[in-house]
Each structure stands twice: as structure tokens, then as C-alpha cells.
N, C-alpha and C positions, 0 to 999 in steps of 0.2 A: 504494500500500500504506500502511496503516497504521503509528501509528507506537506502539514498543512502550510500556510504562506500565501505571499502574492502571487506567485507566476500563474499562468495556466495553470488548470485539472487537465489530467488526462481523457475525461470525458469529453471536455471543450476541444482540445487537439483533434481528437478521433471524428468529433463530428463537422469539422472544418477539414479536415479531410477527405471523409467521406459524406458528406450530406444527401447526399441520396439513400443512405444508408442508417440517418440519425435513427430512427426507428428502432434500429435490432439492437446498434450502441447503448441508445437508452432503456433497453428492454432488458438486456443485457444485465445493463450495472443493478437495476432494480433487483432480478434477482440474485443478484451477488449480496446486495443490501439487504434483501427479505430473509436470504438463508441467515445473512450472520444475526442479525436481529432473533431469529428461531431458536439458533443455538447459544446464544446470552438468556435467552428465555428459558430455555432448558436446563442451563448450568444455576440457574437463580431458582427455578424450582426445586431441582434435587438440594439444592443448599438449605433452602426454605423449610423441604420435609426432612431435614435433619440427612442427608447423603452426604 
């Protein structure tokens, strides 16, 4: 992962490159986003029920 700051995201590069394409790029990172958000959820449950 990137690290945060001024410059560019990698998202904004990818889609300035391929803008025809913004679609699967952002479709893309969402579930890149949705999974890790899952498994912080999952790690905060077992912690939760005592695991």
C-alpha cells in the first residue's frame, strides 16, 4: 500500500491512464477496500468474543 501524502494515488494514475477503463480500476480498489474492511471486522469480533 501506498503511503499517504501529497503526490498522486495510485488510483488517480491508473485512471488517467487508462480512462476508458476507470470503471474496473474503481471497481477494482472497492473490493480491495470491502475485503480488508471484512477482515478488520472479523479480527474485532473474535477479539470481542474473547478469541
Amino acid at each position: 500500500m501506498g503511503a499517504a501524502g501529497t503526490g498522486p494515488v495510485r488510483l488517480s494514475l491508473a485512471i488517467e491512464r487508462w480512462p476508458d477503463k476507470e470503471e474496473k480500476i474503481v471497481l477494482g480498489r472497492l473490493r480491495e477496500f470491502e475485503a480488508g474492511i471484512e477482515k478488520n471486522l472479523a479480527e474485532i469480533k473474535k477479539r470481542a468474543e474473547g478469541g
